[in-house]
C-alpha positions in Angstrom: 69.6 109.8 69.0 66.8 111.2 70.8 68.4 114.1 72.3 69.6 115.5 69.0 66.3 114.5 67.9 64.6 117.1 70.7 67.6 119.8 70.1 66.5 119.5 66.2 62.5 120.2 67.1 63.6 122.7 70.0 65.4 124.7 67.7 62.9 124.7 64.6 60.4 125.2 67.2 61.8 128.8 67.8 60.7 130.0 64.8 56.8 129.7 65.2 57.5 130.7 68.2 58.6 133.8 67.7 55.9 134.8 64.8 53.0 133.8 68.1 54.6 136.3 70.4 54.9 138.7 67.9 50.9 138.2 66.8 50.5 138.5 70.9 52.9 141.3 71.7 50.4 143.3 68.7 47.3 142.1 70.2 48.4 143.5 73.8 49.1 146.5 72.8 52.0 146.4 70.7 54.4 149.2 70.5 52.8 151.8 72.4 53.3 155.7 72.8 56.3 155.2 75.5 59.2 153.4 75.0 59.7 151.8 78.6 59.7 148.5 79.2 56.1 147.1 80.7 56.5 144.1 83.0 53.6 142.5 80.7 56.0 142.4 77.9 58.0 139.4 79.2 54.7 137.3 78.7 54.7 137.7 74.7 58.8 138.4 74.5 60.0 135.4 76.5 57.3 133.1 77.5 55.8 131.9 74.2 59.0 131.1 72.7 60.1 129.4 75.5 56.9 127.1 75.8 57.1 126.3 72.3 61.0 125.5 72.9 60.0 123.4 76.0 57.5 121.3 74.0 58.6 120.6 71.4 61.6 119.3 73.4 59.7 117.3 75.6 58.6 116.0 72.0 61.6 115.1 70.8 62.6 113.4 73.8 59.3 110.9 73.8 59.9 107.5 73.1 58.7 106.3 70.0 56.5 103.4 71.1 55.6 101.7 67.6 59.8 100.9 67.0 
């Protein structure tokens, strides 16, 4: 039960995820006059969706201590 009960949050979590990195990738810079890819992009892009992923995971997965 608990590991459906991290996939569950991990996969909601995506969502607010994604709407952070898009509030960063616009506060960095956003989309700028060229259109290569910047190493600093993977930061906003990738990272911040995969933290909230991770923790909210990690969430999921904690033992409920008060059952």
């Amino acid at each position: 039960m608990r590991l459906l009960r991290a996939t569950v949050f991990g996969l909601i979590a995506i969502f607010p995820g994604i709407i952070v990195a898009l509030f960063a990738y616009l506060l960095l810079g956003g989309p700028g006059e060229s259109d290569e890819w910047e190493n600093w992009m993977y930061g906003p892009c990738y990272g911040i969706p995969a933290a909230f992923v991770i923790v909210a995971f990690a969430l999921g997965l904690k033992e409920d201590s008060e059952v």
